[in-house]
C-alpha positions as CSV (number, residue, x, y, z in Angstrom):
1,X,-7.5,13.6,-23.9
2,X,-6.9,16.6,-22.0
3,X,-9.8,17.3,-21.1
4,X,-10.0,13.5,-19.5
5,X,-7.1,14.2,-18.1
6,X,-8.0,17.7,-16.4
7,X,-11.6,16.0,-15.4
8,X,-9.6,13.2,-13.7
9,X,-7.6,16.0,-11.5
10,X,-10.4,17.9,-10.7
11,X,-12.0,14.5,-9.4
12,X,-9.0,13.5,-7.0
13,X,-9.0,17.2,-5.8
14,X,-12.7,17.1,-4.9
15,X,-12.1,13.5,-3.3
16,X,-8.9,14.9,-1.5
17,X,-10.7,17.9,-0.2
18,X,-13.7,15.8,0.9
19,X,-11.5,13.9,3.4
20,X,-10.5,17.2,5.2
21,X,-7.0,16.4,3.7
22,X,-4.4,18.9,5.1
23,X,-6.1,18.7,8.9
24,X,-4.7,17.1,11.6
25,X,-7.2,15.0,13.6
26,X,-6.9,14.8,17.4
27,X,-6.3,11.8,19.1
28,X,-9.7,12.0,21.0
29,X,-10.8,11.5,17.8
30,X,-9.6,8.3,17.3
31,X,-11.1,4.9,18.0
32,X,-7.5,3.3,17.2
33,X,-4.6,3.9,18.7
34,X,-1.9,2.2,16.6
35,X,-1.0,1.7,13.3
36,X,1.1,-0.7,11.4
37,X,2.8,0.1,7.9
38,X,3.6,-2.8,5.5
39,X,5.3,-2.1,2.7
40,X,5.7,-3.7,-1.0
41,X,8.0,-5.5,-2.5
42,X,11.0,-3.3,-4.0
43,X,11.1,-1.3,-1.1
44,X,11.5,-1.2,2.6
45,X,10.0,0.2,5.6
46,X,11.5,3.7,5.0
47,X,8.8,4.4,2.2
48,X,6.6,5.5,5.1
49,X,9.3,8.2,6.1
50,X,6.7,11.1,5.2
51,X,3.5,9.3,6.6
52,X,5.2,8.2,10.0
53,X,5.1,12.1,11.1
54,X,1.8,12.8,10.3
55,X,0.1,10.1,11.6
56,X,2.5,10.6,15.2
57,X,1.1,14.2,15.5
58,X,-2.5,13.0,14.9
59,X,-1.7,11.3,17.9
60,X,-1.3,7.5,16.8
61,X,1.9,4.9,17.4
62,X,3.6,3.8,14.4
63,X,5.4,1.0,13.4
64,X,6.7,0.8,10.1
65,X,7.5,-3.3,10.0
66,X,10.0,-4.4,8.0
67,X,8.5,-7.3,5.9
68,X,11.6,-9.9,5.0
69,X,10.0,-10.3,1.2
70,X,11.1,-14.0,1.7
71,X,7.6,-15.3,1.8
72,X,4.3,-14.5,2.3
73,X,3.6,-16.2,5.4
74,X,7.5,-14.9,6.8
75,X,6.2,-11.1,5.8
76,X,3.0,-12.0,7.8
77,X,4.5,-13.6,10.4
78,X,6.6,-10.0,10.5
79,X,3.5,-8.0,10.6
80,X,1.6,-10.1,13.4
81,X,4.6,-9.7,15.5
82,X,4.5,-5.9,15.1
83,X,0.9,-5.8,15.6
84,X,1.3,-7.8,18.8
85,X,4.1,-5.0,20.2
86,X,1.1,-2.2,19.8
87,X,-2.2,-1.0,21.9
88,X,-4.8,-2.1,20.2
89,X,-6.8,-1.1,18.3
90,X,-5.0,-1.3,15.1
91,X,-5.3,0.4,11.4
92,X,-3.4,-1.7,9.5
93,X,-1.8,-0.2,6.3
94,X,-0.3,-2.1,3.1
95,X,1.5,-0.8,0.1
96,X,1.2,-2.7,-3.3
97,X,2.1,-6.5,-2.0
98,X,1.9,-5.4,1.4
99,X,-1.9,-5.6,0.7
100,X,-1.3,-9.0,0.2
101,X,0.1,-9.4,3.6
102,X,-2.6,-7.3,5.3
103,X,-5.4,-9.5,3.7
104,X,-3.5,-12.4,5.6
105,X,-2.4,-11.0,8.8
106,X,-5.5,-8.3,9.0
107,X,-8.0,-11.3,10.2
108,X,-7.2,-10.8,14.0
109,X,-9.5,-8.9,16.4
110,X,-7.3,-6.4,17.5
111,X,-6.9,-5.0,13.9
112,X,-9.9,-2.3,13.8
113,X,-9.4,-1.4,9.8
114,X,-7.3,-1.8,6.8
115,X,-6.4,0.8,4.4
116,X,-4.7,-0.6,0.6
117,X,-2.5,1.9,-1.0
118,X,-1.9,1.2,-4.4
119,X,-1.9,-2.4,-2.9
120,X,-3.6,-5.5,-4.3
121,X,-6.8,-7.2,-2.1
122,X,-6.9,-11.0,-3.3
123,X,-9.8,-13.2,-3.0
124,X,-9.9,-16.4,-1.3
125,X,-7.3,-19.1,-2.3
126,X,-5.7,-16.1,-4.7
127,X,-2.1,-15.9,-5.1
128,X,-0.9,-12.6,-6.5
129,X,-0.1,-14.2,-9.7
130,X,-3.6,-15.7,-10.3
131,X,-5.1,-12.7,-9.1
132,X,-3.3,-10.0,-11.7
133,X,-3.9,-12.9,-14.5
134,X,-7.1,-11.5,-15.9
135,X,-5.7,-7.8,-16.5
136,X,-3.5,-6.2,-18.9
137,X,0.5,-6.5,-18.4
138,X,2.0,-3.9,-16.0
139,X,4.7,-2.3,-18.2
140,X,7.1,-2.1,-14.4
141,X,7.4,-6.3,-14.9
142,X,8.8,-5.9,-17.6
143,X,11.6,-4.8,-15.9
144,X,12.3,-7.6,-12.9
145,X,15.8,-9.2,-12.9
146,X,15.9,-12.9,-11.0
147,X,18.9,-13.6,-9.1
148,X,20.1,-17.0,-8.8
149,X,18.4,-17.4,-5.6
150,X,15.2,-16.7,-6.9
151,X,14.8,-13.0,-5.7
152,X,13.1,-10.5,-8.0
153,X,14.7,-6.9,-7.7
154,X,13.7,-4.0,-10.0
155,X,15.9,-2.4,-12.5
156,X,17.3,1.2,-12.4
157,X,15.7,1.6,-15.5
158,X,12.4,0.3,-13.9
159,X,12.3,2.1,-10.7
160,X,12.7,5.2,-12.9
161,X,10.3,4.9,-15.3
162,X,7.4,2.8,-13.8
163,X,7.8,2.3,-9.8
164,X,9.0,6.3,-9.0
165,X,9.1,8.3,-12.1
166,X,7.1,11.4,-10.6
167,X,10.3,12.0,-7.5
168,X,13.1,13.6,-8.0
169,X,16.1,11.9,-9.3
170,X,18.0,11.6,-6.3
171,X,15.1,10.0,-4.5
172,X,14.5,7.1,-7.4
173,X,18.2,6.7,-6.9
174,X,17.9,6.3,-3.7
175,X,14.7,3.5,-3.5
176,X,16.9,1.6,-7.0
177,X,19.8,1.3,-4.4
178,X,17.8,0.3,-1.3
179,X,15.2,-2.0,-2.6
180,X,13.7,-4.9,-0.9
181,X,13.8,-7.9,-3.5
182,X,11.1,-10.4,-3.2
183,X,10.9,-14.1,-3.9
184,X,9.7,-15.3,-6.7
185,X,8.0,-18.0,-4.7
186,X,5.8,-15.6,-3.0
187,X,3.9,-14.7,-6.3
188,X,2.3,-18.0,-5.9
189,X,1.7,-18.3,-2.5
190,X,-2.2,-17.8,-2.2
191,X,-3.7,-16.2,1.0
192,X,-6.0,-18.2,2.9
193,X,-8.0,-15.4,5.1
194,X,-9.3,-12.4,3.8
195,X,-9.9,-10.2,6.5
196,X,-11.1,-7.3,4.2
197,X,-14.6,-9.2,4.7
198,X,-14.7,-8.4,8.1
199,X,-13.4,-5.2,8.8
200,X,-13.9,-1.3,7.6
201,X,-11.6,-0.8,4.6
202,X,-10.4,2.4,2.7
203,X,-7.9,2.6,0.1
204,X,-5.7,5.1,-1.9
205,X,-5.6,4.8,-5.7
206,X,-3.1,5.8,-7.4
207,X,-4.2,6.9,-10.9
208,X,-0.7,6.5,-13.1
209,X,0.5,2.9,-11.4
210,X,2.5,1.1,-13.9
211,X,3.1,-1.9,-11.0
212,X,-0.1,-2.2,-9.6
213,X,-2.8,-1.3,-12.6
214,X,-4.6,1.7,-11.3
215,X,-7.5,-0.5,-13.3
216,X,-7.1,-3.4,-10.4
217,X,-7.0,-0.6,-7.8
218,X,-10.2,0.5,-8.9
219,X,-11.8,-2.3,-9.4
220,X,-11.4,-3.5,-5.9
221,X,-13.4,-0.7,-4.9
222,X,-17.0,-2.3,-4.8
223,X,-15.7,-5.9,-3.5
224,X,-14.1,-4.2,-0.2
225,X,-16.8,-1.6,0.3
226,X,-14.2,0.8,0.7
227,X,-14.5,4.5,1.1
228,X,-11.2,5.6,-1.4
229,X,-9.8,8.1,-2.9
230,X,-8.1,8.8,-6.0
231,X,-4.4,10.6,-6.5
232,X,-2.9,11.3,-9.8
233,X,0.5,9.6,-9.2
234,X,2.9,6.6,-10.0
235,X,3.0,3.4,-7.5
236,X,4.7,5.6,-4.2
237,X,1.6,7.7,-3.2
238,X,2.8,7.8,0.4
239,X,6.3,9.8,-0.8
240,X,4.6,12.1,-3.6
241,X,1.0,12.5,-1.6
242,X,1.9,11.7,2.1
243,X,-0.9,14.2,3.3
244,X,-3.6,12.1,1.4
245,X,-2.3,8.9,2.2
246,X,-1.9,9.5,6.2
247,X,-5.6,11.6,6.5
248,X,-6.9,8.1,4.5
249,X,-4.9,6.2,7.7
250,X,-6.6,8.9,10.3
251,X,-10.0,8.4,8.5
252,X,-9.8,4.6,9.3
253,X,-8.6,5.0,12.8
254,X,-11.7,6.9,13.5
């Protein structure tokens, strides 16, 4: 086991160094110029805090667009609008549902390239509850409380253990306390474009996801033709790796 476990490290290492991770690219470098940050469900858009710099000194705008979690066609209404306020081209960048939202709102020509981090990529007709059906249970859902409008939050407990367990404890305090909920609704709400078919994709996998199976992320892989790479962390890669996950972002803006 630890010898699996040292092999997988040394593999994300070698995948991490293979990207140039650590260099700053220069904006003449760049086919895009902007790039739009969706976030997941049990968060908001200040889970890019760390990325936002890194990518603004590689020369790119940012937005970071603040997804509603109401619906999946209000969250990519959201992200169109964003898209629409920035020089295109676009990378356009989703965390955990927010992949479902990029799938969705990723179809239109000024988006050059999509990059899923630790995000889900649906098929066709695919809600995300269809789409997780054929894998194991994540052990983080076992931890959603419904409110009596329907919203899904995460528990203390949950956001500890499963969604953030690798930061430091004031940090999981701090996402328990700001969390986005989502609609239940939305986990049914299939997508009905998949523009991962049509554009350059890259992803970050996050190797100790307890929210979105690290065995989905992977799996994904082939279907998107994506160049990836792996990082041994729980569902946040952007706060716990944000040197891997924006160089993943400058590698699709070239």
């Amino acid at each position: 086991m630890k010898r699996r476990t040292a092999l997988k490290a040394l593999s994300a290492i070698v995948a991490v160094a293979a990207l140039g991770l650590g260099t700053a690219a220069h904006a003449g470098d760049l086919t895009a110029k902007s790039v739009v940050l969706v976030h997941g469900a049990f968060a908001d858009g200040s889970a890019w805090n760390r990325v936002i710099p890194l990518l603004e000194e590689a020369g790119l705008d940012v937005i970071a667009a603040q997804i509603p979690l109401s619906s999946l066609d209000a969250d990519v209404e959201t992200t169109q609008r964003a898209i629409d306020r920035l020089d295109g081209p676009v990378v356009l960048v989703g965390h955990s549902w927010g992949g479902m939202v990029i799938t969705e709102a990723g179809a239109q020509d000024k988006v050059h390239s999509l990059v899923y981090v630790a995000a889900f990529a649906p098929n066709e007709g695919q809600s995300l509850g269809e789409y997780i059906a054929d894998y194991p249970h994540a052990d983080g859902l076992d931890h959603l409380e419904k409110d009596a409008a329907g919203y899904y939050r995460l528990t203390d407990t949950g956001v500890a253990e499963h969604f953030a367990f690798d930061l430091p404890e004031a940090e999981i305090a701090a996402i328990a306390a700001s969390q986005g909920p989502i609609n239940s609704a939305s986990l049914g709400m299939p997508v009905t474009q998949l523009a991962w078919k049509h554009k350059p994709n890259f992803a970050v996998v996050s190797t100790q996801d307890r929210m979105t199976l690290t065995e989905i992320q992977r799996d994904q892989i082939g279907k998107l033709n994506a160049q990836s790479v792996e990082v041994d962390t729980s569902h946040v890669p952007m706060l716990t790796h944000p040197d891997a996950v924006a160089n993943m972002i400058i590698e699709a803006a070239k």
